[in-house]
Backbone as ProteinMPNN parsed JSONL, in Angstrom:
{"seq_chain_A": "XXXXXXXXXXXXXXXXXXXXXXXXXXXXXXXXXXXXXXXXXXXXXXXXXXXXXXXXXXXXXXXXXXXXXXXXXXXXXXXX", "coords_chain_A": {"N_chain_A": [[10.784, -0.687, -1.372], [13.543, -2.925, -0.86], [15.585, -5.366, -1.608], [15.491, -8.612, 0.021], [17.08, -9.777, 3.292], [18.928, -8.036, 2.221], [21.539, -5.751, 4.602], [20.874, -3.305, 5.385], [18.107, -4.226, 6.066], [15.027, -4.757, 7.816], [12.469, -6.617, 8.995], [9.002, -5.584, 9.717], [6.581, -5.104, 12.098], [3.303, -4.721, 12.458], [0.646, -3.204, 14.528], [-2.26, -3.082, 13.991], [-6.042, -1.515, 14.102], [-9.602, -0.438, 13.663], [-10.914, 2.783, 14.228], [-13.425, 3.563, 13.586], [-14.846, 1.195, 13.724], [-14.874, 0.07, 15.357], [-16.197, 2.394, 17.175], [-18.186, 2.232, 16.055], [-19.029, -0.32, 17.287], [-19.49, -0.011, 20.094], [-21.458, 0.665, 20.101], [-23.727, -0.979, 19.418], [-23.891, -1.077, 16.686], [-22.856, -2.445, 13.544], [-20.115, -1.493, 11.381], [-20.452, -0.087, 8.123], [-19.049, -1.563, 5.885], [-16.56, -2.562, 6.756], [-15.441, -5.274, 8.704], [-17.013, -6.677, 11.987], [-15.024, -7.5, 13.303], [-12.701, -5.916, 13.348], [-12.326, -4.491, 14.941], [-10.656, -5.014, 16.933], [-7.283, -5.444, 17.604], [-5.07, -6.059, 14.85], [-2.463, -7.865, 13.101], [-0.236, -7.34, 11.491], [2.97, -7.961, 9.185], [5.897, -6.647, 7.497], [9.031, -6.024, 4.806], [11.235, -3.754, 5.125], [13.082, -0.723, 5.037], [13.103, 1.232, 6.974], [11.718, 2.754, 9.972], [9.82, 4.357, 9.221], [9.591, 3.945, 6.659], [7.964, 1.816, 6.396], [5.929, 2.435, 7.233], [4.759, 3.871, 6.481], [4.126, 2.01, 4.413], [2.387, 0.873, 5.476], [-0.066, 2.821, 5.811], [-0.61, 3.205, 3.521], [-2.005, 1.049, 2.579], [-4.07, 0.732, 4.772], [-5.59, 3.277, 5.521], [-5.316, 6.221, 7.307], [-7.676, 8.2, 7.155], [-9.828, 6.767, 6.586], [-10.21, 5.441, 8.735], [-8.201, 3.713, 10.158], [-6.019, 2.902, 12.274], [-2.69, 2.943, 13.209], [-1.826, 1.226, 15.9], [0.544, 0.285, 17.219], [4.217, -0.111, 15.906], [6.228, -2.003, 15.522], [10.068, -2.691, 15.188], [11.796, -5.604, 13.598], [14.558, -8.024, 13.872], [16.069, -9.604, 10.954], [17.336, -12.639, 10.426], [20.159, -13.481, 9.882]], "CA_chain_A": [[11.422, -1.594, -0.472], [14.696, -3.295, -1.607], [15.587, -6.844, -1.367], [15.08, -9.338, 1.18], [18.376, -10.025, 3.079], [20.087, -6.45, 2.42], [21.862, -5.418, 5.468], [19.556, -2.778, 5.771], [16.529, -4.635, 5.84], [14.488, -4.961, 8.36], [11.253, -6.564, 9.213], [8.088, -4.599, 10.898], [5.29, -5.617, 12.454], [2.264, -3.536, 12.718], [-0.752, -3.817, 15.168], [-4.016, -2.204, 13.688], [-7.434, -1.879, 14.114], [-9.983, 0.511, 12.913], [-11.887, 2.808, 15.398], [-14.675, 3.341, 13.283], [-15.843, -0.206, 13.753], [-14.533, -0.028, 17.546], [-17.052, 2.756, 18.147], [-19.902, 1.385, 15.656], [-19.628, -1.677, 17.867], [-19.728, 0.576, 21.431], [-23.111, 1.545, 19.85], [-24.233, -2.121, 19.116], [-23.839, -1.585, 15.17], [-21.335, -2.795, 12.635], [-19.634, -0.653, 10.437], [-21.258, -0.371, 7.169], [-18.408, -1.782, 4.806], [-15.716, -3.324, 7.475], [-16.173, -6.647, 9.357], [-16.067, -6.333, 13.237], [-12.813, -8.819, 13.617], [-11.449, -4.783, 12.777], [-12.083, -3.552, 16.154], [-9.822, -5.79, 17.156], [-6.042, -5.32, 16.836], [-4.859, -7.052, 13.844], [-0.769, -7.539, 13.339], [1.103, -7.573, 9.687], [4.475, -8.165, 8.723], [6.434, -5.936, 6.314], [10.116, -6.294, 5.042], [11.465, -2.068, 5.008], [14.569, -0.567, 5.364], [13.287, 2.452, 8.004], [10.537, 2.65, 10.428], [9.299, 5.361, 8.558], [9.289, 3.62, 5.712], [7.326, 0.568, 7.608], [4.478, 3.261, 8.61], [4.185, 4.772, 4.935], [3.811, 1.16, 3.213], [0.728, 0.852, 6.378], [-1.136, 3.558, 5.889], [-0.995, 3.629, 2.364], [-2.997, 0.038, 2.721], [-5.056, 0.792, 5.965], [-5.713, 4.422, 5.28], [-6.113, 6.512, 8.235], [-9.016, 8.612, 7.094], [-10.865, 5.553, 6.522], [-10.537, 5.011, 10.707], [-7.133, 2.812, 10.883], [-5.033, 3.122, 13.272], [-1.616, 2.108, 13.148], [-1.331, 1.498, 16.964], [1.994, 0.062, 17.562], [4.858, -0.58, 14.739], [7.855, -3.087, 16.42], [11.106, -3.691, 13.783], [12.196, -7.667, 14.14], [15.734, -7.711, 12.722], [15.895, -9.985, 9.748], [18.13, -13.417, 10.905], [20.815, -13.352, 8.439]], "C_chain_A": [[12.399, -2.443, -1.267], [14.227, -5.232, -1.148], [15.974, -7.508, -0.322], [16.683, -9.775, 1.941], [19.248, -8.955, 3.046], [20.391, -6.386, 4.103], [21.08, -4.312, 6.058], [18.142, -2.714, 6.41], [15.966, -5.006, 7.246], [12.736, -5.649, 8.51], [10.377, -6.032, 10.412], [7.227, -5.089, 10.826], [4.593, -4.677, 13.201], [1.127, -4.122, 13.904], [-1.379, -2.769, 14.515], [-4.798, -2.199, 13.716], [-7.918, -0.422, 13.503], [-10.87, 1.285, 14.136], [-13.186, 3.575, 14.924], [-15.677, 2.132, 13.151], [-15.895, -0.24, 15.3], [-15.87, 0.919, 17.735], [-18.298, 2.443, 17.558], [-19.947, -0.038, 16.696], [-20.134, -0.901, 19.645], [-21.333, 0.54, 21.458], [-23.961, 0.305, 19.534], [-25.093, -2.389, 17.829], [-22.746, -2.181, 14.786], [-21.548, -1.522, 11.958], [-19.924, -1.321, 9.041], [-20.391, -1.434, 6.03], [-17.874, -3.005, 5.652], [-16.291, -4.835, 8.028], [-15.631, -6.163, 10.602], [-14.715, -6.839, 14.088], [-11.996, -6.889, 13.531], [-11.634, -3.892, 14.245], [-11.075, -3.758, 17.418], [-8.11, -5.478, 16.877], [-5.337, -6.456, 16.309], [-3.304, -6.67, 13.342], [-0.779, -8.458, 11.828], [2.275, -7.656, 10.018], [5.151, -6.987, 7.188], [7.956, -5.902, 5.93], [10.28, -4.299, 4.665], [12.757, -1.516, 5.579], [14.601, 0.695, 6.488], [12.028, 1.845, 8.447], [9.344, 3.508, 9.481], [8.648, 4.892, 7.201], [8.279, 2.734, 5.151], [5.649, 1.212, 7.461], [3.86, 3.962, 6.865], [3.124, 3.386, 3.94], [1.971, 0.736, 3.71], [-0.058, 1.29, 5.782], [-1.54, 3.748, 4.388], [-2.639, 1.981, 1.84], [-4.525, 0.1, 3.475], [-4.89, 2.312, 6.015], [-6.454, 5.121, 6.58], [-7.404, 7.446, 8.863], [-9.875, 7.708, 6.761], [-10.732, 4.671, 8.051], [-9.337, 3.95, 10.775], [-6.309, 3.541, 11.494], [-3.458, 1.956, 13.567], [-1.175, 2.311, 14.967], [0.176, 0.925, 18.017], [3.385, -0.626, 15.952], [6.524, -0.987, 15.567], [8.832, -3.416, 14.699], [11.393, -4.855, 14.95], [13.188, -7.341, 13.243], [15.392, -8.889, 12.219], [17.274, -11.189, 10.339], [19.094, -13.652, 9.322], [21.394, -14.883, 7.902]], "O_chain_A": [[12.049, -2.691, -2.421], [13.288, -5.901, -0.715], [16.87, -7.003, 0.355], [17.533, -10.12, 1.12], [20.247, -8.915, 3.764], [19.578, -6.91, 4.864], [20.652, -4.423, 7.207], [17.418, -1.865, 6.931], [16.747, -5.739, 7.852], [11.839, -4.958, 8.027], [10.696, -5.981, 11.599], [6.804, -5.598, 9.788], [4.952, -4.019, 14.178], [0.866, -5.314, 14.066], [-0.953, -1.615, 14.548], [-5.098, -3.268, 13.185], [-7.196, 0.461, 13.04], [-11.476, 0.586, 14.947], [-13.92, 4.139, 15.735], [-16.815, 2.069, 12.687], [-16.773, -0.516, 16.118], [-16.746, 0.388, 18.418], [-19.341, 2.357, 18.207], [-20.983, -0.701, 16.758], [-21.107, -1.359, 20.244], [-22.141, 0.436, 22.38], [-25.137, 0.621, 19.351], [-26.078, -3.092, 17.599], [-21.787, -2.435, 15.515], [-22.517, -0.767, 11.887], [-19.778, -2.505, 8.738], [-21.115, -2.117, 5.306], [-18.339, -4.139, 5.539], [-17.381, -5.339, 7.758], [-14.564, -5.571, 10.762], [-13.919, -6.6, 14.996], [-10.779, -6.767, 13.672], [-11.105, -2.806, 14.483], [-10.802, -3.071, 18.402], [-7.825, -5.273, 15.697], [-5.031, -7.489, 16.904], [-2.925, -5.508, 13.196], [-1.118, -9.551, 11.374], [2.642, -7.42, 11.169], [4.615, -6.813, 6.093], [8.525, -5.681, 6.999], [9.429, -3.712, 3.997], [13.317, -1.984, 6.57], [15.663, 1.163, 6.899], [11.375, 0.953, 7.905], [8.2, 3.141, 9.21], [7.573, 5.264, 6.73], [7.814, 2.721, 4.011], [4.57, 0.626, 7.557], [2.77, 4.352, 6.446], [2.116, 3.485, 3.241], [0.952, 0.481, 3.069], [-0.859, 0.603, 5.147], [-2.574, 4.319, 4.043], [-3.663, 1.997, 1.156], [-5.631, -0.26, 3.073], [-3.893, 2.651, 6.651], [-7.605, 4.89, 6.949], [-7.924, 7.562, 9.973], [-11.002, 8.191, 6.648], [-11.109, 3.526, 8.299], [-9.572, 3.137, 11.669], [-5.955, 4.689, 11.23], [-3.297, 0.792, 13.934], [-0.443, 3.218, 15.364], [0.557, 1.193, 19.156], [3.109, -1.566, 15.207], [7.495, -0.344, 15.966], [8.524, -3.991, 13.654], [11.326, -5.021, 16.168], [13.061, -6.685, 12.209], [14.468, -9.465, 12.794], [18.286, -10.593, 10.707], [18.758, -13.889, 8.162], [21.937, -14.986, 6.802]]}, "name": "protein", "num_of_chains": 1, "seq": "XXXXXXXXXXXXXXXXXXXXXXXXXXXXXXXXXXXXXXXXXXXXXXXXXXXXXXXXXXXXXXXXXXXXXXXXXXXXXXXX"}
């Protein structure tokens, strides 16, 4: 990701939750590791110059074989 300000740049905002805590909670457990606040959709910020690029920096955080779900990713242009 480049620098803040480029014409390029955009900021993205993620919603995520995890739905291995979503369905350990259906079942009236927790998920063994997570906290249940994660069944919940939970919204980041990221500065990225593509959507694509937005969705890579996600998942590489909130990994989606470990049950995240990146369920909506909005760009916010960047007020110059």
């Amino acid at each position: 990701m480049g620098h803040i300000g480029s014409p390029r740049q955009m900021q993205f905002e993620a919603a995520i939750y995890n739905r291995e805590v979503r369905s350990a909670l259906k079942d009236n457990r927790s998920h063994a590791v997570l906290g249940d606040h994660w069944a919940n959709t939970q919204y980041f910020s990221v500065i990225a110059e593509t959507g694509s690029e937005a969705r890579a920096f996600f998942a590489e955080r909130y990994p989606p074989d470990q049950g995240f779900v990146i369920a909506d990713l909005t760009p916010v242009r960047i007020a110059a």
